[in-house]
Each structure stands twice: as C-alpha cells, then as structure tokens.
N, C-alpha and C positions, 0 to 999 in steps of 0.2 A: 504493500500500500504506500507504505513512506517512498519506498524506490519509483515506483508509478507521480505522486509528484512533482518528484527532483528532477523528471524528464519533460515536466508540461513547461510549453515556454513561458507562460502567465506566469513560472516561478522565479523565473530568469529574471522577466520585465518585473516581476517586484522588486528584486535580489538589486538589480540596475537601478530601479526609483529610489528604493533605499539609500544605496549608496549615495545619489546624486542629493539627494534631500542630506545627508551628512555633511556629505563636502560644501555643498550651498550654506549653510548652518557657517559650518566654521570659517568660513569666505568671509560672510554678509555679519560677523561677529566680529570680524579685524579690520575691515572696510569700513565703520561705524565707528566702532574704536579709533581708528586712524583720524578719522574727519572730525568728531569731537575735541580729541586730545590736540589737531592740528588747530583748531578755532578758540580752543580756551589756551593753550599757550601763545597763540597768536595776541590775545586780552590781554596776559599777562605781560609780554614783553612791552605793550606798550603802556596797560598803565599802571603798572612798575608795584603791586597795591602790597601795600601794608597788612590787610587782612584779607581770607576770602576763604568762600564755603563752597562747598559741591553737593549737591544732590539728584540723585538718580528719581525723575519722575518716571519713565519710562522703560524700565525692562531695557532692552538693547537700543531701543530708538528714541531715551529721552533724557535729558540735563538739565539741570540749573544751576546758578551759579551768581556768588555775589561776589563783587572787585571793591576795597574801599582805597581809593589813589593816595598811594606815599606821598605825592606833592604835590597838589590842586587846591586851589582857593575855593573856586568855583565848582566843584563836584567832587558830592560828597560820596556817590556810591553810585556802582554802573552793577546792574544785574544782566545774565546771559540768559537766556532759553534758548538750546537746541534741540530740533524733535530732526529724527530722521527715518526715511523709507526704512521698512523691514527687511534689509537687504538677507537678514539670514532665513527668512521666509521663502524658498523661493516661489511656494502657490500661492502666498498671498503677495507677492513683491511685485511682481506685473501686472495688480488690479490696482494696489496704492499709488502704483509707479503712474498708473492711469487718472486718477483721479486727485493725487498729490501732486503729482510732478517732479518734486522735486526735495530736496533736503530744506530746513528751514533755521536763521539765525538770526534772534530776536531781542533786540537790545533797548534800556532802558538807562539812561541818563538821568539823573538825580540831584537836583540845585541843591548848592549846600545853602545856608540859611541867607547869609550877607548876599548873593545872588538872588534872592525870590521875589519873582515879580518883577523881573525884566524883559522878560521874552514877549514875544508876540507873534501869535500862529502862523503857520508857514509850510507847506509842503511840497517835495520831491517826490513823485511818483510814477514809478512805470505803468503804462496803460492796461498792459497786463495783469499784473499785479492788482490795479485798482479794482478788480471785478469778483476776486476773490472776497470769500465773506471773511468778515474782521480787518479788512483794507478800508472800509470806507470813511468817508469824514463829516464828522458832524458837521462842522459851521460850514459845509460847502456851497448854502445857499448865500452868505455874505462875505465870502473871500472871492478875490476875481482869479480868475483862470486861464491860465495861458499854455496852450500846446507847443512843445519842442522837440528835434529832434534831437537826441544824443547817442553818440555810439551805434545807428542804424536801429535804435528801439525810441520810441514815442513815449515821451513823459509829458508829464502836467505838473509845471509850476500853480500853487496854489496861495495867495498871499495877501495880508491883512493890509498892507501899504510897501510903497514902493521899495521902502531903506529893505523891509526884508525882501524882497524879490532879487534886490542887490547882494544881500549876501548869500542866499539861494546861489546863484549867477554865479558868486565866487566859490561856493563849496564845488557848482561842475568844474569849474578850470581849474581849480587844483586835485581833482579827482583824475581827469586827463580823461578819461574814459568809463563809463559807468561799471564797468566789469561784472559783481554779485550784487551791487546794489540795487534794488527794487524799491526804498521807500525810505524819506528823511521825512521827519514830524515834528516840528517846533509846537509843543502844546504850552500855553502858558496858564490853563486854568489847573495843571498837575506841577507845575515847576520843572516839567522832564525834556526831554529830546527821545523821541522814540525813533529807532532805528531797525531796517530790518532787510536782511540778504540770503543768500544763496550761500552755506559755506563752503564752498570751494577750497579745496586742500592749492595751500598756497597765497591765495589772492585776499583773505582776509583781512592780513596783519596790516597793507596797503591801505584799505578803506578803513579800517579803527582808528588807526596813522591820522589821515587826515581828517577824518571828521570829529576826533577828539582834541585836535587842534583847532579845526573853524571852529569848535561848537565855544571853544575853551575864549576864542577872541572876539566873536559875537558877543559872549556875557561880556569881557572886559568892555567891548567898546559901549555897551548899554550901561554900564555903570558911574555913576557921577561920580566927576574926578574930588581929586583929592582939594583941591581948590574950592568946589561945590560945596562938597561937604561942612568943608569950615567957614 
C-alpha cells in the first residue's frame, strides 16, 4: 500500500510543493529581514539618536520603531513603521503583491516643544499614491493645488500659501529625483511632518538625509529670531 503511493506522481508534486513552500519561507524571511534592518539602520545613521525602541507588530512583515535625535533642537522624536509583503508566503505573496504592491515606510516627525506651532500645511504627493486609502487629505478643499511633473511620475503640490509651496519646491531640488518617495505632509494641527516611501534597500538613507535637513531649516526659518524674541 505505502509502496503503491510512493509511485503516484500527486506524491512527487506534493514532495516538490513542499519543498518549494520551505525554500520560499526561508527566502521571503531574509529578504524582509534585509529591507527592514537596511531602513532602520538607514534612521539610525542619520539621526544619530540617543535613544530608540523596536517592536515587532507584525510576525515577519511588521516594525516599529522610535529615534529620539542626539542633536536637534527642533525634533524631539521621529517614529518608523515598516509593514512588508509576505515575501515568505509564497500562496499568499502574489495576491498581497497584487493588491499591496508594494513594501511600505512610514514616518513620523515630532516638534519638540520651543518649535510648536510653526508649520503650516503642505503636501508632496504622488498621484498614485494619492488614491490609496489613508493617503488622503483632509483640508484638501482649502489648500490650492498644483500638478507637477517629477522624475516621469505626476505629483501634487498641495499648499496653505505660497512661502510653503517654496519650500515644497526646495525639498524637490535637493531631493534631485523622487526615487521611494510617495508622500511629504507638513500637518500643523499635530506639530508632525509625516513622511512616507517605498523602502528600497539602498535609496533610503538618501531621502531621510534630506528631508531631515529641509524639515530641520523650514522650523529654523519659521522661528523668531533671536532679536524678536527680546
């Protein structure tokens, strides 16, 4: 009976799916691992933090993560969330991969106290991106709107007044190229900058780079000088 079986091919084709569903497994476990670990030490390097936590929301496809920056006036604490496709899935990894698309890297900018209350709404959005649920924007009935092309993908500048349109304008050209970026958020009614990309092993550290530097001279320049004050 057992030897009757071991010769039908249905045992084969299991014996094969098996396998492949193994090797997929420990593939889709290192390829996750990689992209995580390359996005949160990307954070680290640049904002150098003093403290920081990790936690695993998600079994293999989820992180979070708090940075509190060694040396910032102006931000007191940048949070991470990364979710990613179920790479070690491989029957469910080609429906997510359909309906996700894509890995996700979600950031959170945090005014430290002497900074609150100088921003004023603002957004960088890819059109793609905009469609997705939890992309959209509330005050988008009184912010004015303007279509751009960047990098061959169609964004929407979104903006409360012009001075922020202008620095909008300056985060693209020092960005050079949009690369994982999908979505800049100047919200002033949280005191945040919300941020959010595609992590890309590699291309991260780049976009953290610079938009924790615009984000870091926007507050400086909104802030009354030292003159004012006194």
């Amino acid at each position: 009976m057992q030897t009757d079986i071991v010769q039908q091919p249905l045992f084969y084709l299991f014996i094969a799916v098996t396998i492949l569903i193994s090797l997929g497994y420990s593939w889709g476990k290192r390829r996750n691992r990689r992209i995580y670990l390359s996005a949160f030490d990307a954070i680290t390097r640049v904002i150098q933090p003093k403290d920081q936590q990790f936690t695993n929301i998600g079994g293999l496809t989820g992180y979070h993560a708090n940075f509190v920056p060694h040396k910032n006036r102006y931000i007191r604490r940048l949070d991470a969330t990364i979710t990613m496709l179920p790479r070690q899935s491989w029957l469910y990894y080609p429906v997510s991969r359909l309906i996700r698309r894509f890995d996700r890297l979600f950031l959170a900018y945090h005014l430290s106290p002497k900074a609150a209350g100088v921003l004023k709404e603002g957004h960088l959005i890819e059109k793609g991106y905009s469609r997705f649920a939890g992309a959209s924007i509330e005050n988008e009935d009184i912010l004015t709107r303007e279509t751009i092309d960047w990098g061959g993908l169609t964004f929407f500048f979104y903006y409360q007044d012009q001075q922020i349109r202008a620095r909008l304008e300056q985060l693209r050209e020092q960005m050079g190229e949009p690369g994982p970026l999908r979505h800049v958020a100047l919200v002033p009614e949280q005191d945040r900058l919300f941020v959010f990309m595609i992590p890309r092993i590699g291309q991260v550290e780049h976009v953290i780079a610079t938009v924790t530097h615009w984000f870091t001279e926007l507050v400086e320049s909104r802030l009354p000088s030292r003159q004012e004050r006194h």
